[in-house]
N, C-alpha and C positions, 0 to 999 in steps of 0.2 A: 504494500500500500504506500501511495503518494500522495501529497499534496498537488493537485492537478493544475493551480497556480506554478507550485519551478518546475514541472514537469515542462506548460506552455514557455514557461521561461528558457528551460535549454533548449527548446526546438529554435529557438531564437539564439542560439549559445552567446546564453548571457547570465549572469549567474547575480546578478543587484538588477533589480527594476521591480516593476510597478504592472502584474498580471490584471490586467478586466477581460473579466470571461462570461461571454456571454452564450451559456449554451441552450440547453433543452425544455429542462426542469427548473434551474434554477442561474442565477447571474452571483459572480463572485468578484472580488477586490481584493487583491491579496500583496503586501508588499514587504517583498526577497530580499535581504542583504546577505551579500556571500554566500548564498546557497541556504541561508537558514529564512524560515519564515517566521518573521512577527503573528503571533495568532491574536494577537491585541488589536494588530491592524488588518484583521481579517473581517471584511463588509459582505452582506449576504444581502440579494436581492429578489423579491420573490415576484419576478418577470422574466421571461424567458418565453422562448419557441412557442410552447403549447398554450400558453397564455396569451401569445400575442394571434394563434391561429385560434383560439376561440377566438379574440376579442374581434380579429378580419371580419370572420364569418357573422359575430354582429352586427356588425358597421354594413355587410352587405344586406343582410335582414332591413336595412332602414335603406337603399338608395333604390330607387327606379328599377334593380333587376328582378323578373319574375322570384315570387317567394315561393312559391310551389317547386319549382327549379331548385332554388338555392338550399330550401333544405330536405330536399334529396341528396345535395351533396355529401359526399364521402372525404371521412376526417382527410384521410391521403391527397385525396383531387384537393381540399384548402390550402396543406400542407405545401402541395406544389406550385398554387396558383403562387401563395404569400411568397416563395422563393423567385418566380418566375416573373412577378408584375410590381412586387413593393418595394420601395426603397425609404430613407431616411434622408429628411427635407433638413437644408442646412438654415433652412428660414419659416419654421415652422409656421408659423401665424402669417407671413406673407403669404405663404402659399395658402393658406385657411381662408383668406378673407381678397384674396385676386386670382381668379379662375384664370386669367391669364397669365402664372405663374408655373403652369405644371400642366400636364399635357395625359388623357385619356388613355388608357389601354386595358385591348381585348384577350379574352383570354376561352380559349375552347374545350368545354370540357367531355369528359371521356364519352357520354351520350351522346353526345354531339351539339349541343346548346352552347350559346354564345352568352361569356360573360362581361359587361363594361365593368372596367374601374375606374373611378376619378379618384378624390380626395381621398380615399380608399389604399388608397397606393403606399401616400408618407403618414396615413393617422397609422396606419395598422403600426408599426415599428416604432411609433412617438410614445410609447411608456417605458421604453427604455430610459428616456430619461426625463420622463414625466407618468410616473405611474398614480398620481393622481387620477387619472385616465380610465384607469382600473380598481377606481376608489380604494388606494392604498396609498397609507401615510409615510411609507420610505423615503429618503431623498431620490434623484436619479443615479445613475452610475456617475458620471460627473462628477456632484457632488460625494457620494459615498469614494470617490478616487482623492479627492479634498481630506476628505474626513481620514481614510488609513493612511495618508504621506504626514498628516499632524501627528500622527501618534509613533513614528520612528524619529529615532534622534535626529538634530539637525542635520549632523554630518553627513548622514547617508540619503537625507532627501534630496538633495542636489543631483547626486546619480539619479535616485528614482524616476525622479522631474523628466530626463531624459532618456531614459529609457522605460515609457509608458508601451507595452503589449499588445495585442488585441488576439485574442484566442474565443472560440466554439463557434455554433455554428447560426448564431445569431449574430453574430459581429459581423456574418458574410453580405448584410443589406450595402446595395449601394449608395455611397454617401454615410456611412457609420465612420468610417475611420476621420472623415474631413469633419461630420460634426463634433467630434469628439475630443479632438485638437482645438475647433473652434471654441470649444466650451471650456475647456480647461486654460486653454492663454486666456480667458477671458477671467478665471476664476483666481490663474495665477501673476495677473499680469501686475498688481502693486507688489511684487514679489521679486521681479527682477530676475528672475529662474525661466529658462529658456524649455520649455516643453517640447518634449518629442515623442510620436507616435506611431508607433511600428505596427504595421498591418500587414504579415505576410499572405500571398496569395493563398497558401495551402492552413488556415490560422483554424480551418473549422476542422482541422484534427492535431491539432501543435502538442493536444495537451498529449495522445499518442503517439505520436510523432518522439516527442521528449522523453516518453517513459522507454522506446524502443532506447534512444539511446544509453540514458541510465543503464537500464538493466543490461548494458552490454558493456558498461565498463567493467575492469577488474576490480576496480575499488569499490565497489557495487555488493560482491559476491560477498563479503562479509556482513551485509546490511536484512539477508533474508530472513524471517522470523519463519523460525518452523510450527508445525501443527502443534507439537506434543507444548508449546511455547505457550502461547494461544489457550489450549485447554485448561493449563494448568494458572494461568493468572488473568486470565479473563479480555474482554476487550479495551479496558483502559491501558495494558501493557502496550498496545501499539502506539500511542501517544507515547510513550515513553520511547521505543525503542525510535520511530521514524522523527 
């Protein structure tokens, strides 16, 4: 077992930075010095994938597309629509309130019915970092990325600062990696701390990606916790041991 924060971190081989991982189930914050994780400065976010595909498949329940259609639809066909049509608006409320801001697309599903999306596009992705949206009191990831860099020493948020991650497979919307950057120079800017945001093409498997490597060092092989390990002292011994 890993923490799936430095996991994302070496697929990036980088061993100090600032993991936002925005996967399936859940969204995480996690920030690495030298290889060890702050759990102080570990932020949990309870948005993610399946929450932003239910929240689509609402959003479509209110626009102009047949509803009889729409919920027919199969969790999968949303699943792929949200990937294949939604992205994340670097100007959220411009684009909210000037239809000439953002631009319609169709999307054709397995039946063969036609679906429009407008505004549909940049809400669906917008609780990432406004989960108010989702009437939840969290901060966004932005802010929750604010909140874990305050609680590591000075020293090492400097590094942090600039080497910000972006790992799972909600971080793959287009325009996530630029609003994200946009948000934090804005957050960090009386700071005088130079933000940087690493968005590797392949980021919606980093945190795998990382662990292949790990487990392939040799200084690795001494880190395995066996079964008989496990039985005899329970599940809190992994906290301990990893």
């Amino acid at each position: 077992m890993a923490n799936t924060g430095f996991l994302s971190l070496c697929a990036y081989s980088r061993v100090t930075g600032l993991a936002v991982e925005a996967g399936a189930g859940a969204s995480h914050v996690t920030s690495i010095c030298l290889g060890q994780t702050w759990k102080e400065a570990t932020c949990r976010l309870r948005v993610a994938g399946g929450f932003l595909s239910s929240y689509l498949h609402s959003l479509l329940m209110e626009s102009p597309n047949d509803p009889t259609q729409l919920k027919a639809l199969k969790r999968t066909t949303v699943i792929h629509l949200k990937k294949q049509c939604c992205y994340v608006s670097v100007d959220y409320e411009g684009d909210l309130h000037n239809q000439g801001y953002h631009h319609p697309a169709r999307f054709q599903a397995p039946e063969g019915h036609w679906i429009t999306l407008d505004k549909e596009r940049f809400c669906c992705p917008e609780p990432l970092f406004q989960p108010k949206l989702l009437h939840q009191s969290s901060p966004g990831l932005h802010h929750l990325a604010l909140q874990s860099l305050q609680k590591v020493p000075y020293h090492a948020r400097r590094d942090m600062v600039g080497n910000i991650l972006l790992a799972g497979g909600s971080s793959m919307f287009p325009g996530f990696p630029e609003r994200m950057c946009l948000e934090l120079n804005n957050l960090f800017h009386s700071t005088g701390c130079q933000v940087q945001v690493l968005a590797s093409p392949e980021r919606d498997t980093a945190a795998w990606a990382g662990g292949s490597m790990v487990a392939s060092l040799t200084s690795f092989q001494h880190m395995w916790m066996a079964k008989d390990q496990y039985q005899e002292h329970g599940a809190r011994y992994v906290h301990k041991i990893f």
